[in-house]
TILO-25547 format. One record per residue (C-alpha): residue number from 1; x, y, z. Coordinates in nm, 2 decimals, decimal comma. Layout:
residues N
{seq:NUM | c1:X | c2:Y | c3:Z};
...
***
This chain:
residues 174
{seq:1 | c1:11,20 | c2:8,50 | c3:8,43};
{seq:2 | c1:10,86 | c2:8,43 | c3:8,30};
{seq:3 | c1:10,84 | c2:8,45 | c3:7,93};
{seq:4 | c1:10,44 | c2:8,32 | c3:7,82};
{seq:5 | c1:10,29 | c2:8,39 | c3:7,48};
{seq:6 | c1:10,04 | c2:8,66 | c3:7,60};
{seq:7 | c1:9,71 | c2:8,74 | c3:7,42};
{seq:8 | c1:9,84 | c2:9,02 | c3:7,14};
{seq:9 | c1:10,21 | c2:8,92 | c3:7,16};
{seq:10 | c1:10,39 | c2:8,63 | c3:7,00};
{seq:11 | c1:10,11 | c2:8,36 | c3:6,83};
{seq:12 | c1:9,79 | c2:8,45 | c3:7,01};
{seq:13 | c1:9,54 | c2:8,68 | c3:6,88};
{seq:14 | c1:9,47 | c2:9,00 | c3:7,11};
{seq:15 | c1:9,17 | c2:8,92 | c3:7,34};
{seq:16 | c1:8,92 | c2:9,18 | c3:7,42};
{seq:17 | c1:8,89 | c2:9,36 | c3:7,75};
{seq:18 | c1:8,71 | c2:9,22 | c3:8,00};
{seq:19 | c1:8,51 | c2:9,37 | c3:8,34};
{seq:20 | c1:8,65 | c2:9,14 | c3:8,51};
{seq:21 | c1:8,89 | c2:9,29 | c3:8,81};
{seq:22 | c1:9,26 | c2:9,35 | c3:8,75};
{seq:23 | c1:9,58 | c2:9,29 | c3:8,93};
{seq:24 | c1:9,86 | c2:9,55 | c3:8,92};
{seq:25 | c1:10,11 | c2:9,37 | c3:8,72};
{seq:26 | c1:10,40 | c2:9,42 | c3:8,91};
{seq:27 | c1:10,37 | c2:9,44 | c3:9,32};
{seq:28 | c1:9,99 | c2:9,37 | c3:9,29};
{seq:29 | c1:10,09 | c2:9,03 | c3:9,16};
{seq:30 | c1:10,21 | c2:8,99 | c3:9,51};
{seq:31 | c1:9,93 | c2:9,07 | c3:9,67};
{seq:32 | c1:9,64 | c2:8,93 | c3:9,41};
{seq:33 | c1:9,88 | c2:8,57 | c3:9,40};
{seq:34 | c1:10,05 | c2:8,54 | c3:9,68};
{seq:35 | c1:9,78 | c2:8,69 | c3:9,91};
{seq:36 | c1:10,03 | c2:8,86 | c3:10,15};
{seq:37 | c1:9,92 | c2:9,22 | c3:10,22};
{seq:38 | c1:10,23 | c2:9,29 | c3:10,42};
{seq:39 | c1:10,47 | c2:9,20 | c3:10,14};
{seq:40 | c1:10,34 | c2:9,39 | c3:9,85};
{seq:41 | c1:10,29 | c2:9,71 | c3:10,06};
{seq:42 | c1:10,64 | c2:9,68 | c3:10,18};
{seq:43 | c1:10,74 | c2:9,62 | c3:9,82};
{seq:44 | c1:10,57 | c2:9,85 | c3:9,68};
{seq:45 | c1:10,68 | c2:10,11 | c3:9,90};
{seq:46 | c1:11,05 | c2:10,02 | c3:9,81};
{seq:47 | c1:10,97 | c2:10,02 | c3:9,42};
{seq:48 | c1:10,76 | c2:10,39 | c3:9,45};
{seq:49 | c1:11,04 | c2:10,51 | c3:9,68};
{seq:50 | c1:11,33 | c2:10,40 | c3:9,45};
{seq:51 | c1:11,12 | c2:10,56 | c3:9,14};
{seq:52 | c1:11,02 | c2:10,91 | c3:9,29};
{seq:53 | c1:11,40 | c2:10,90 | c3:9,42};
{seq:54 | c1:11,54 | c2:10,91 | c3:9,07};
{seq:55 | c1:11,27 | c2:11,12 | c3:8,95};
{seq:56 | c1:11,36 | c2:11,41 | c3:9,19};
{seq:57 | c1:11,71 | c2:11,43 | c3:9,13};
{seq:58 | c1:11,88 | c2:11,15 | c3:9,34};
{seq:59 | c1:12,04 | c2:10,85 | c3:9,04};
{seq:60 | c1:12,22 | c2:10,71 | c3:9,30};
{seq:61 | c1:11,85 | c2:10,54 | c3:9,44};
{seq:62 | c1:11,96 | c2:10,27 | c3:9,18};
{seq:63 | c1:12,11 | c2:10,11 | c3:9,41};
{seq:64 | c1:11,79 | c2:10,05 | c3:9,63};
{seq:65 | c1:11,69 | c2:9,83 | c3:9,32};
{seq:66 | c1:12,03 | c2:9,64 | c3:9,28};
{seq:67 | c1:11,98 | c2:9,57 | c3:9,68};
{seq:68 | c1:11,68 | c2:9,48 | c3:9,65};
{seq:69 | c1:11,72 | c2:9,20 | c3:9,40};
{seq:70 | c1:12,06 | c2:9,07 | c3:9,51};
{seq:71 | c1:12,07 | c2:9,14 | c3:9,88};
{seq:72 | c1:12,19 | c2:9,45 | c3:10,12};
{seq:73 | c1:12,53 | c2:9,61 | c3:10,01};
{seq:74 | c1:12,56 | c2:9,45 | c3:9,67};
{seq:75 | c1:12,59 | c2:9,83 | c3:9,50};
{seq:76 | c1:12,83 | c2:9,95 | c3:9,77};
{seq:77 | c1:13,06 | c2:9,66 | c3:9,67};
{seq:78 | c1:13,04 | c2:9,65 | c3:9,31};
{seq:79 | c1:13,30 | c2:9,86 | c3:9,13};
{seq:80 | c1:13,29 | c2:10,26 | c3:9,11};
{seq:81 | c1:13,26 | c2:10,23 | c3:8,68};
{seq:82 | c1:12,95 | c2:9,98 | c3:8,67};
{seq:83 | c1:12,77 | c2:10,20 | c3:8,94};
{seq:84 | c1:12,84 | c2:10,50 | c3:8,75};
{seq:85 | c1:12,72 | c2:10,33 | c3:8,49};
{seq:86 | c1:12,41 | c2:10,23 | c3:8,67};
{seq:87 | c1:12,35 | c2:10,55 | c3:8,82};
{seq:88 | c1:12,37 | c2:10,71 | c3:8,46};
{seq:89 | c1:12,12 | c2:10,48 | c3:8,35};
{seq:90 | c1:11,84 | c2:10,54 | c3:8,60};
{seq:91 | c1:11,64 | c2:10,75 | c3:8,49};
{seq:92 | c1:11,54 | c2:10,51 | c3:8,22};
{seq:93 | c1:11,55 | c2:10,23 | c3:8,47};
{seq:94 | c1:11,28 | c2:10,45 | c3:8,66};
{seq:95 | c1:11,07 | c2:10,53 | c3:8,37};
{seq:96 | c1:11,02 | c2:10,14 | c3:8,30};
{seq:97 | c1:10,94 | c2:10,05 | c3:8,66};
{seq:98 | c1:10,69 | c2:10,29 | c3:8,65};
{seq:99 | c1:10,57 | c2:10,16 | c3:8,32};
{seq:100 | c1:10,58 | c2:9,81 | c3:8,47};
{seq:101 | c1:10,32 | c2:9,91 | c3:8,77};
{seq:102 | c1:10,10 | c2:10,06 | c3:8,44};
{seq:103 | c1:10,01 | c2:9,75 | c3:8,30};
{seq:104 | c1:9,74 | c2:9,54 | c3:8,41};
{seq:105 | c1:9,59 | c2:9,16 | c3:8,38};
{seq:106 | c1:9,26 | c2:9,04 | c3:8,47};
{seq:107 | c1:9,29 | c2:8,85 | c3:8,75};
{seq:108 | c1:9,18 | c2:8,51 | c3:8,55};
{seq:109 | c1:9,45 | c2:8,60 | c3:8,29};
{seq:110 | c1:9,65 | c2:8,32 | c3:8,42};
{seq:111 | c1:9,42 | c2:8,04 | c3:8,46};
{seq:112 | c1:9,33 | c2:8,09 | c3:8,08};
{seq:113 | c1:9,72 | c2:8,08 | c3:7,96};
{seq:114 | c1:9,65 | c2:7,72 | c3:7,73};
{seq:115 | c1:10,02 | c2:7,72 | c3:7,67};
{seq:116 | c1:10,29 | c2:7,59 | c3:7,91};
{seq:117 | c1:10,43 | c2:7,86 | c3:8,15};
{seq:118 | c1:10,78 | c2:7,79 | c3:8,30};
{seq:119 | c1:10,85 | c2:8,02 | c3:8,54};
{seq:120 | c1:11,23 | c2:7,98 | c3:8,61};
{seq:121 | c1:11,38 | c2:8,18 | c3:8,98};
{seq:122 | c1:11,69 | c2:8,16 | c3:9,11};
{seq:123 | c1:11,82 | c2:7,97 | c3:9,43};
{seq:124 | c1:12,00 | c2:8,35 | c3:9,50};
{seq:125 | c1:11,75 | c2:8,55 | c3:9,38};
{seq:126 | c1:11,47 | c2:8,70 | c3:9,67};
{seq:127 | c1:11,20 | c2:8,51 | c3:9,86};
{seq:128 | c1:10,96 | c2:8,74 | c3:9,68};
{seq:129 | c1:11,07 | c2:8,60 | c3:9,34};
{seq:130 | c1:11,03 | c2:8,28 | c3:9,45};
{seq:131 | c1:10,69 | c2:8,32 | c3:9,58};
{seq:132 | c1:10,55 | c2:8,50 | c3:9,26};
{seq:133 | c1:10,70 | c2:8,27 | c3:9,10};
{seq:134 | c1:10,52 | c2:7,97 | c3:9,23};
{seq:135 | c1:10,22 | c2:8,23 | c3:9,23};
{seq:136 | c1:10,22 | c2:8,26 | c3:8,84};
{seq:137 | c1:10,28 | c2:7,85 | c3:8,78};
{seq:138 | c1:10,02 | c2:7,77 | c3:9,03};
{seq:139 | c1:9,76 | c2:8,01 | c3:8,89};
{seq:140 | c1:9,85 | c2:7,89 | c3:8,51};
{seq:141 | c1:9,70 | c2:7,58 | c3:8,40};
{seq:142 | c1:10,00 | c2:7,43 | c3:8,23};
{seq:143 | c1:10,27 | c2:7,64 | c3:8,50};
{seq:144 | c1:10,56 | c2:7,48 | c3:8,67};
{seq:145 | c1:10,85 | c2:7,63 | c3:8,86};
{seq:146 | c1:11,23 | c2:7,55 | c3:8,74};
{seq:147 | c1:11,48 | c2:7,60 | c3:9,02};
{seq:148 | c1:11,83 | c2:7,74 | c3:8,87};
{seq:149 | c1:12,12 | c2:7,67 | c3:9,10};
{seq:150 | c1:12,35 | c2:7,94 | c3:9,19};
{seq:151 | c1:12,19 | c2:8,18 | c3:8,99};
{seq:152 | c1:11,97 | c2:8,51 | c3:9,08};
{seq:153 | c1:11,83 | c2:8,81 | c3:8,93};
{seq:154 | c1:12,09 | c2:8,83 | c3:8,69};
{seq:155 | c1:12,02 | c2:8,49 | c3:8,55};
{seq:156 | c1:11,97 | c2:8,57 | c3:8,15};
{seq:157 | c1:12,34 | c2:8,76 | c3:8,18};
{seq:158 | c1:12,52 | c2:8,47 | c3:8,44};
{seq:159 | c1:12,35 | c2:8,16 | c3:8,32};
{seq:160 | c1:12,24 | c2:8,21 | c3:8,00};
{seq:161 | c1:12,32 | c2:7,85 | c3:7,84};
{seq:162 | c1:12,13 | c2:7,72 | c3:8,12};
{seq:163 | c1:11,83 | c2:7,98 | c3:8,05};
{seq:164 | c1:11,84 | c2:7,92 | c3:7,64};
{seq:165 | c1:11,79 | c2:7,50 | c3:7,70};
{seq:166 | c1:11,47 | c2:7,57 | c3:8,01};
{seq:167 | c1:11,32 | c2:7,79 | c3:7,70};
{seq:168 | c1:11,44 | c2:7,53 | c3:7,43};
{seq:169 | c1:11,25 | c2:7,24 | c3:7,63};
{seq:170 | c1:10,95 | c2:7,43 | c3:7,69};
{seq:171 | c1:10,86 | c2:7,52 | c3:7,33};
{seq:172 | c1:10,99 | c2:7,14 | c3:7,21};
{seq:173 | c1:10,83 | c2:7,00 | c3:7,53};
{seq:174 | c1:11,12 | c2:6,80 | c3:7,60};
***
């Protein structure tokens, strides 16, 4: 979960573009902060696979994404009414993945955050989240990383006490 105050949104002013180069904001961030090649094209490849999927007809691809994020047979063991549910809901998930590989940073966007970044991964959740998450806090001047125990993807729904008080003592600074 990474929740900054971004140029435009929340309290900052909107900042004009720049020529400086961009990062794809979702798999490039793997790539342009993590520096592995290997994982963002074998990522990429899964999120592009999942979304032409759906877009050609096929809703049950939803469960490439629920895989994805919490590990290999987690859709084939979840119950048949929250996969129908899921697999009714696709196409919209599909839409806003695509949307997400849309938007782009500058590369510097991060270093020039002036307000704290907490990015917050679970112990469950995938390598790759942990490594872009440590990307992000690295790259941010005021960035840490916050560890939630027996949490995952999921983590706003399953932990969201825990979640609310990481948020509450970023803003107080407690």
């Amino acid at each position: 979960m990474i929740a900054p105050d971004l140029p435009g949104y929340g309290q900052t002013t909107p900042q004009a573009a720049t020529d400086e180069p961009s990062v794809d904001y979702a798999a490039g961030l793997i790539e342009a902060l993590v520096g592995d090649a290997g994982t963002y094209a074998r990522t990429q490849a899964v999120f592009h696979g999942y979304i032409t999927s759906v877009e050609t007809g096929n809703p049950a691809a939803i469960g490439t994404m629920v895989d994805f994020w919490f590990g290999d047979g987690t859709f084939d063991r979840m119950p048949e009414a929250m996969t129908a549910g899921l697999r009714q809901a696709a196409p919209a998930n599909a839409r806003d993945v695509r949307a997400t590989f849309r938007e782009t940073y500058a590369a510097g966007a991060f270093r020039r955050l002036p307000m704290p970044v907490v990015t917050v991964v679970g112990d469950r959740s995938p390598d790759i989240t942990r490594r872009i998450a440590t990307a992000i806090a690295t790259h941010a001047p005021r960035g840490s990383v916050t560890l939630l125990a027996k949490a995952n993807h999921a983590m706003t729904t399953t932990h969201a006490d825990a979640v609310a008080d990481i948020i509450a003592s970023c803003v107080t600074g407690r």
